[in-house]
C-alpha positions in Angstrom: -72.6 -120.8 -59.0 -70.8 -117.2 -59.2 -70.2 -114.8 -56.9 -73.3 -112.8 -58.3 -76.1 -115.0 -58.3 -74.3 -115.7 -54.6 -75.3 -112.1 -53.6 -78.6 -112.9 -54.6 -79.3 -115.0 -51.8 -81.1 -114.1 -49.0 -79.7 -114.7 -45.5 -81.6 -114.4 -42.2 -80.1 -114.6 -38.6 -81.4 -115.8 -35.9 -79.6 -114.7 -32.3 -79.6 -116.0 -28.8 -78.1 -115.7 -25.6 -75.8 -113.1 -24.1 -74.9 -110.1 -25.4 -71.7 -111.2 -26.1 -73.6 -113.2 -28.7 -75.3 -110.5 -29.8 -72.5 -109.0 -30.8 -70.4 -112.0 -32.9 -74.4 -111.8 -34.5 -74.4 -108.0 -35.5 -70.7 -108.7 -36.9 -72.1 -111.4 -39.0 -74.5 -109.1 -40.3 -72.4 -106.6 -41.5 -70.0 -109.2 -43.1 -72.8 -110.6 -45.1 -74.7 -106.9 -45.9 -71.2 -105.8 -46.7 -70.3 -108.5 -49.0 -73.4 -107.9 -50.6 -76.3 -110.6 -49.8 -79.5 -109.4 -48.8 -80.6 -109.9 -45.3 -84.0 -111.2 -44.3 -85.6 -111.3 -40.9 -88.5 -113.9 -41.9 -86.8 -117.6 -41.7 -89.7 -118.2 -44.3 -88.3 -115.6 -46.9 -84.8 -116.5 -46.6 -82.8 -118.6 -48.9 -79.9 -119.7 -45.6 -80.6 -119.2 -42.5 -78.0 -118.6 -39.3 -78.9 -119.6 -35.7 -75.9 -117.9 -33.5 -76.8 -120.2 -30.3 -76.1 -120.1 -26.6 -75.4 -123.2 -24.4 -74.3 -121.5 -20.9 -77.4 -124.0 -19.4 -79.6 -126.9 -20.4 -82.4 -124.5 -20.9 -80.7 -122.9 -23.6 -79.0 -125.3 -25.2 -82.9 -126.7 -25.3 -84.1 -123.3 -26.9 -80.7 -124.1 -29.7 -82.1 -127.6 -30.5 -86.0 -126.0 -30.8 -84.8 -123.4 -32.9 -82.9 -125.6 -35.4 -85.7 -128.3 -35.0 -88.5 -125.9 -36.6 -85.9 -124.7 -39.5 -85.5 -128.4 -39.7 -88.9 -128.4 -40.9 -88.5 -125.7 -43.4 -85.4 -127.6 -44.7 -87.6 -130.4 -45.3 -90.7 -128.4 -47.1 -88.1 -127.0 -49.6 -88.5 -123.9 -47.9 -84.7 -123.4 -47.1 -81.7 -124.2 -49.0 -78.8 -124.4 -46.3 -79.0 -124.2 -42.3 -76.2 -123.2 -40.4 -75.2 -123.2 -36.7 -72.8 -120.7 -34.8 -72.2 -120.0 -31.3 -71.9 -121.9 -28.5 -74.1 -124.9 -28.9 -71.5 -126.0 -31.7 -69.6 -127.4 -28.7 -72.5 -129.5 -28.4 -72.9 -130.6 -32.2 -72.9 -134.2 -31.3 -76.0 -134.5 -28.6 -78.3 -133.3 -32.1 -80.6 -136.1 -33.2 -79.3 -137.7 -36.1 -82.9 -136.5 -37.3 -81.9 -133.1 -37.1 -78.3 -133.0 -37.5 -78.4 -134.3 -41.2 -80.4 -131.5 -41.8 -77.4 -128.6 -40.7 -75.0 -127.6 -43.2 -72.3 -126.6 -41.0 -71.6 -126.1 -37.5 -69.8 -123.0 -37.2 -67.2 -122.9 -34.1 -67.0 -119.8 -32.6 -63.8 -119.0 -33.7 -64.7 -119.0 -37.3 -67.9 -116.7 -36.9 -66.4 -114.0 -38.7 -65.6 -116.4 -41.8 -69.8 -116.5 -41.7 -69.7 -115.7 -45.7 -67.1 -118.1 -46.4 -68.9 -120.7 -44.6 -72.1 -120.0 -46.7 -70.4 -119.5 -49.8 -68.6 -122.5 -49.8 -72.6 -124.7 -48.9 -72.7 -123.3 -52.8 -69.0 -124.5 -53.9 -67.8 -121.3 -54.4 -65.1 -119.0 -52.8 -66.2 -115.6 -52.2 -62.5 -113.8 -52.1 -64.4 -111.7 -49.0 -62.1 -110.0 -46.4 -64.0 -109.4 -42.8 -63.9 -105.7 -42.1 -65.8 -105.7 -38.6 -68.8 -103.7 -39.7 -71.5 -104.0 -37.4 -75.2 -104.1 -37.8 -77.0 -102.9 -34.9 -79.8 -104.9 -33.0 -80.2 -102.4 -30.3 -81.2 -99.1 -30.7 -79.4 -96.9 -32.8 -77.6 -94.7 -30.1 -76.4 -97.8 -27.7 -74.2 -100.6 -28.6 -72.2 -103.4 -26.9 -68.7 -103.3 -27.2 -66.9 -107.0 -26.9 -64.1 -106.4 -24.9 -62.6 -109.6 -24.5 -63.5 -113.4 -24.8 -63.3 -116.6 -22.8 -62.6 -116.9 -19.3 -60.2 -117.7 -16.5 -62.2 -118.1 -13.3 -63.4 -121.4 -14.0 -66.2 -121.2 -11.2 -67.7 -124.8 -10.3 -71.1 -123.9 -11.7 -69.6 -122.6 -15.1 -69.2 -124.3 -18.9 -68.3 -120.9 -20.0 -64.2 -121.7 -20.2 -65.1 -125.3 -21.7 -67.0 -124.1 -24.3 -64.9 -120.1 -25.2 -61.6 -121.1 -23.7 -59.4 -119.1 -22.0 -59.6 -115.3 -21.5 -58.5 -113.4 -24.6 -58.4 -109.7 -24.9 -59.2 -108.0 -28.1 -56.2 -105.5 -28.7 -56.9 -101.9 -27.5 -56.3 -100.1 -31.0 -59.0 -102.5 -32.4 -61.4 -101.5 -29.4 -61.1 -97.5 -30.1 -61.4 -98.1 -34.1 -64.4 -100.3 -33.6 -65.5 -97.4 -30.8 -65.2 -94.6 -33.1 -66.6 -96.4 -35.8 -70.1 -96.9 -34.0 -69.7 -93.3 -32.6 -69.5 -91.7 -36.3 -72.9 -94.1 -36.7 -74.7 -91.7 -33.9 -74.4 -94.3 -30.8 -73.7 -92.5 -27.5 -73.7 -95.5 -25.1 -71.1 -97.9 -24.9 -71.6 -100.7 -22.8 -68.5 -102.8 -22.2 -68.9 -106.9 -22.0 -67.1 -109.6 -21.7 -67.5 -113.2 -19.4 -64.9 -110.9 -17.0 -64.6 -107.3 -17.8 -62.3 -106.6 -14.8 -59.3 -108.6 -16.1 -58.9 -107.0 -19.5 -55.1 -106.8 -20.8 -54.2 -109.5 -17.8 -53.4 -111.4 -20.8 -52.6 -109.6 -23.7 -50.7 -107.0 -22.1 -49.5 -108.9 -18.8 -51.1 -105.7 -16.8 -54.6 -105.0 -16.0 -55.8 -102.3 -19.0 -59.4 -101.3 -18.1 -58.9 -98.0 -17.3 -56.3 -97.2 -19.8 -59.1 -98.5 -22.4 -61.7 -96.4 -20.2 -60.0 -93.3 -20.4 -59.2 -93.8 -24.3 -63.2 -94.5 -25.2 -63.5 -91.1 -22.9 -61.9 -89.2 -25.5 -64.0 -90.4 -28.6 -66.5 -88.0 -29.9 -70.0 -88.5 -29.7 -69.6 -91.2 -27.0 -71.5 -89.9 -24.0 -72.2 -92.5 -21.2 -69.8 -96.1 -21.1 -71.2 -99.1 -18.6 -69.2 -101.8 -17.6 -70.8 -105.6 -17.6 -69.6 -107.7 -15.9 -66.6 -107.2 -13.1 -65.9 -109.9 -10.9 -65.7 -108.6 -7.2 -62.2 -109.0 -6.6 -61.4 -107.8 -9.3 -62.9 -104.1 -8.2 -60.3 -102.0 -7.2 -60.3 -98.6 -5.0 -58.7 -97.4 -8.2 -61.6 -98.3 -10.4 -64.2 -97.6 -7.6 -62.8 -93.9 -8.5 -62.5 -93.6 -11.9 -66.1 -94.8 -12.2 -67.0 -92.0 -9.4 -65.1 -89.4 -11.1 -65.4 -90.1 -14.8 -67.8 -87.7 -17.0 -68.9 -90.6 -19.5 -68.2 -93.8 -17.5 -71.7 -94.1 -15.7 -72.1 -94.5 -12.0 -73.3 -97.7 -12.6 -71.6 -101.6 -12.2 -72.7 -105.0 -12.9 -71.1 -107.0 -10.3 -72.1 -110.8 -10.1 -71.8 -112.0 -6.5 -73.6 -115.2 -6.8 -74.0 -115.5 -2.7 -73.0 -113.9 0.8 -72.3 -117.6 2.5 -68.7 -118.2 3.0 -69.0 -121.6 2.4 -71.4 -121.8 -0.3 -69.0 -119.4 -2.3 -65.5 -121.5 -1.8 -67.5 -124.4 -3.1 -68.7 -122.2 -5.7 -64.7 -121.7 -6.5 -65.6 -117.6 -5.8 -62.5 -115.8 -4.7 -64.8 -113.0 -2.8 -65.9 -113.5 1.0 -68.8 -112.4 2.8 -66.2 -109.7 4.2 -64.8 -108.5 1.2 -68.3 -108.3 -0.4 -69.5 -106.3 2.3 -66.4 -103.8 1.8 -66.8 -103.4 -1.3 -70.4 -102.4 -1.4 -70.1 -99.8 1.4 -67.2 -98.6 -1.0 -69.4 -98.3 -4.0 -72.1 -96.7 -2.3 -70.4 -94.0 -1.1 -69.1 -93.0 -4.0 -72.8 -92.8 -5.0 -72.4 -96.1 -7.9 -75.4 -98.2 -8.5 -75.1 -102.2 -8.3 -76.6 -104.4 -10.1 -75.9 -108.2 -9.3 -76.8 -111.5 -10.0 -77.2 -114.6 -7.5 -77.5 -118.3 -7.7 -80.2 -120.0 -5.3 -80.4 -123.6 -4.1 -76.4 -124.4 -5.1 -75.5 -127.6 -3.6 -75.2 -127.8 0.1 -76.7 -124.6 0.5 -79.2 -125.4 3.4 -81.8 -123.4 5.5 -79.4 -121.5 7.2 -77.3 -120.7 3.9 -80.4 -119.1 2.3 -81.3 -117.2 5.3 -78.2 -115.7 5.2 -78.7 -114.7 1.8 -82.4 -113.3 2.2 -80.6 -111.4 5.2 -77.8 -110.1 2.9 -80.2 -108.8 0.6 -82.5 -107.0 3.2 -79.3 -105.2 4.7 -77.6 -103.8 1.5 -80.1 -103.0 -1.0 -78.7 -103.4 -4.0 -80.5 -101.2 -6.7 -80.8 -104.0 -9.3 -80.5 -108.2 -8.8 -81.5 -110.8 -11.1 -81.2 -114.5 -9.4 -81.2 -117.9 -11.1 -82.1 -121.2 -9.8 -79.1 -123.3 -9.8 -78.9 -125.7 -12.8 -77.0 -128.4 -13.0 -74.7 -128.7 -15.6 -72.7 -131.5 -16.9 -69.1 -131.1 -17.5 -69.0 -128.7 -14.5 -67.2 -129.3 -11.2 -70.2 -128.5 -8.9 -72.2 -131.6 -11.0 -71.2 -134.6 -8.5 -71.9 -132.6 -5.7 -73.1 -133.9 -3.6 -76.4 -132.6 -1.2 -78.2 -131.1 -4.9 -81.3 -129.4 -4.0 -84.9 -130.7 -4.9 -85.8 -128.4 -7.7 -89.4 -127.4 -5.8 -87.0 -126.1 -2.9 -85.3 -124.4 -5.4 -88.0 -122.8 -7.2 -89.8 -121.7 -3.8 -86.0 -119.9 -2.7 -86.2 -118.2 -6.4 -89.5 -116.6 -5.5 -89.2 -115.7 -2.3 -85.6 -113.7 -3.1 -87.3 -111.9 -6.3 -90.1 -110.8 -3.6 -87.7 -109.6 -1.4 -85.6 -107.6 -4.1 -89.3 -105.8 -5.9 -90.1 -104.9 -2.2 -86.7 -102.8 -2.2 -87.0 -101.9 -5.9 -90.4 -100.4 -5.1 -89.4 -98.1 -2.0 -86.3 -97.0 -4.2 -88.5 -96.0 -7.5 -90.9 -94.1 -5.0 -87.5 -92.2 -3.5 -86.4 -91.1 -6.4 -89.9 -88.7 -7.5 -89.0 -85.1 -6.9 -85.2 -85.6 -7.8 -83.9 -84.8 -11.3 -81.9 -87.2 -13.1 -80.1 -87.5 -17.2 -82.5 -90.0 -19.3 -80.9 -91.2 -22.2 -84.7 -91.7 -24.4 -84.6 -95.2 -26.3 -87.6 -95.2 -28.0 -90.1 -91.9 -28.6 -94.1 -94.0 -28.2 -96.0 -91.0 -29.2 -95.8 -87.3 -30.0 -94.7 -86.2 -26.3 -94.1 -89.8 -25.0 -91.2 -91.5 -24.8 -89.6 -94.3 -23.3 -85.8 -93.9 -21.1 -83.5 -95.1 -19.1 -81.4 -92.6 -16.4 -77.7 -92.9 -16.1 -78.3 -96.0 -13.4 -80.3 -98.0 -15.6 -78.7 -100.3 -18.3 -80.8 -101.5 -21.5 -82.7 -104.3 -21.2 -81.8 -105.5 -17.9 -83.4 -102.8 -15.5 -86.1 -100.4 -15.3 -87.0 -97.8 -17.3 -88.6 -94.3 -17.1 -92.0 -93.2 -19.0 -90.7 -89.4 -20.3 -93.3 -86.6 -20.6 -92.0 -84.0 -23.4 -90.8 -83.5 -26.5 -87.8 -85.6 -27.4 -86.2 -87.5 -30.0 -84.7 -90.8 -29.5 -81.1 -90.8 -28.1 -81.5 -87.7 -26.6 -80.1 -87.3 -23.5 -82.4 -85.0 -21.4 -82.9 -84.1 -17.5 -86.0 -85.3 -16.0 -87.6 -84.6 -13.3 -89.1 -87.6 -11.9 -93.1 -87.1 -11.2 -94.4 -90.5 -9.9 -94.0 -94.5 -9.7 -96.0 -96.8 -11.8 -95.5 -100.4 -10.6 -91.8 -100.5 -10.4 -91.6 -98.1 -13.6 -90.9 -94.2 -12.9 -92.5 -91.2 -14.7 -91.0 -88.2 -15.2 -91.4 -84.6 -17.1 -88.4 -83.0 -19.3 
């Protein structure tokens, strides 16, 4: 085969997990639409198909192996030429049914994702001479993207495959950051929202000095770029001096994903967590006065954590308010150090702690949404519904993760407008600009 009846082929993608994944996906697509292959998003219609996986947890290493299994089946109806896996499950390859596995092409490690039309040109026993340039095709709206700050991690927290599977933290040079920055600035996006496993540690390793607000204060000065969010810092790593450059910054939104995982002391030193039930309550009375809204994350039913450990957790919660909180029942993960634990929790206590947390966090949600109508705040629109409708997000809401606003007005999406907030629909706010 040559390289032109190679561009002829048609190549669909197929994403999961983080957004960290979502990004290695959209670079993948702008490596294969720039060297010249056309890019389908029916599995059905295309001639190779890409799954990018995730594998953080058994349930989504499960979703992986469903998602190959059914292009399995289109492999099989002569639907599908070539299959390929990227991402995280690759680390898995080998727990694939021999039924399946014969069936995948290549398994793609994650440090070779960017070689993505290499990988397929070679299924066709061809070189293709392509040289990655980094382009980016957008998932997201056009006026947000993620920026990848950094890979792998350090912390190696006893719940955690994370460092097994992406290895050890890795920063991606500065200059490369801002080029990439500008570059989806000149496209027309206006948020930045910074990931990586550990946002808080960037340049640790590359520069042997912590960087973030160095790289902050450089994506400040790009053109275009309006609002920045940081996902996710890791509580010790949250300094006075970046609890003030958030505060005080004109595009680095009062807003901060902090995963605190629990409030018990003892739960978190078997969880390997350097913060304390102290410290975490120090740093949260720091953050809110400076006005910065918190989102976290927490794991229920860890091992060992007993009646009184969850109390002190549903108490935790009550006392702070955090604005936003997503919470995950603890899964067991082989290969992790909390996996011989021992004292696991029955999964129906589990599952009954899960519920009654999320009902304790919507109760809070609710009486903040409802004390926010009357006050004015910047919506950044994502999506116009109607003629007059749209759909936003203020400065203390991130995309896809928290709640939105229903906008009354004319607007255009990526806009960012003042609205005055009129009532509370559920736990969804509407508002007039």
């Amino acid at each position: 085969m040559d390289i032109n009846l190679l561009k002829k082929k048609k190549i669909g993608i197929i994403a999961l997990g983080c957004d960290k994944n979502r990004v290695d996906a959209e670079k993948m697509l702008g490596a294969i639409r720039d060297f010249g292959m056309e890019i389908v998003t029916n599995s059905e219609e295309a001639d190779v198909v890409v799954v990018n996986t995730c594998a953080f947890l058994n349930v989504a290493r499960l979703e992986a192996i469903n998602e190959i299994a059914m292009l399995c089946e289109l492999k099989r109806a002569g639907k599908l030429e070539k299959l390929v896996v990227t991402g995280c499950f690759t680390k898995y390859k080998d727990t694939l049914n021999n039924d399946l596995a014969e069936f995948v092409d290549a398994f793609v490690p994650i440090a070779d994702t960017l070689n993505i039309v290499e990988v397929i040109a070679s299924l066709y026993g061809i070189e293709s001479g392509y040289q990655c340039n980094n382009l980016r095709i957008l998932t997201t709206p056009s006026h947000i993207a993620y920026l990848k700050i950094a890979d792998g991690c350090n912390n190696h927290c006893a719940y955690c495959v994370i460092p097994s599977i992406r290895g050890k933290y890795r920063s991606v040079p500065m200059e490369d950051l801002v080029k990439e920055a500008m570059s989806l600035a000149k496209a027309g996006v206006k948020e930045l929202v910074l990931v990586a496993q550990d946002v808080t540690r960037y340049g640790t390793d590359l520069y042997v000095e912590n960087k973030l607000i160095e790289l902050l204060k450089q994506l400040e000065k790009i053109k275009g770029i309006e609002w920045i969010r940081l996902h996710y810092c890791y509580p010790e790593m949250v300094t006075d001096e970046l609890i003030d450059y958030i505060a005080n910054s004109k595009k680095v939104c009062n807003y901060i994903d902090i995963p605190l995982q629990h409030i018990s002391d003892r739960i978190l030193k078997s969880m390997f967590r350097r913060n304390t039930k102290q410290s975490t309550y120090e740093l949260i009375n720091k953050l809110k006065a400076k006005g910065i809204a918190i989102r976290s994350t927490f794991i229920v039913g860890f091992p060992g954590e007993g009646k009184e450990e969850f109390k002190e957790l549903c108490s935790f919660l009550k006392e702070v308010k955090l604005d936003y909180v997503g919470f995950f029942a603890y899964s067991n993960e082989e290969g992790t150090k909390s996996f011989e634990y021992p004292d696991q929790v029955p999964a129906k206590i589990k599952e009954k702690r899960l519920k009654k947390v999320q009902k304790i966090q919507t109760k809070i949600l609710k009486a903040k949404q409802k004390a926010l109508v009357g006050s004015s705040l910047p919506v950044i629109i994502d999506e116009v519904i109607e003629e007059g409708l749209s759909i936003g997000r203020t400065i203390y809401n991130s995309y896809g993760v928290d709640t939105i606003i229903y906008v009354i007005g004319q607007a255009n999406a990526g806009d960012i407008v003042n609205v005055r907030v009129s009532k509370v629909d559920g736990i969804e706010l509407i508002g007039e600009c």
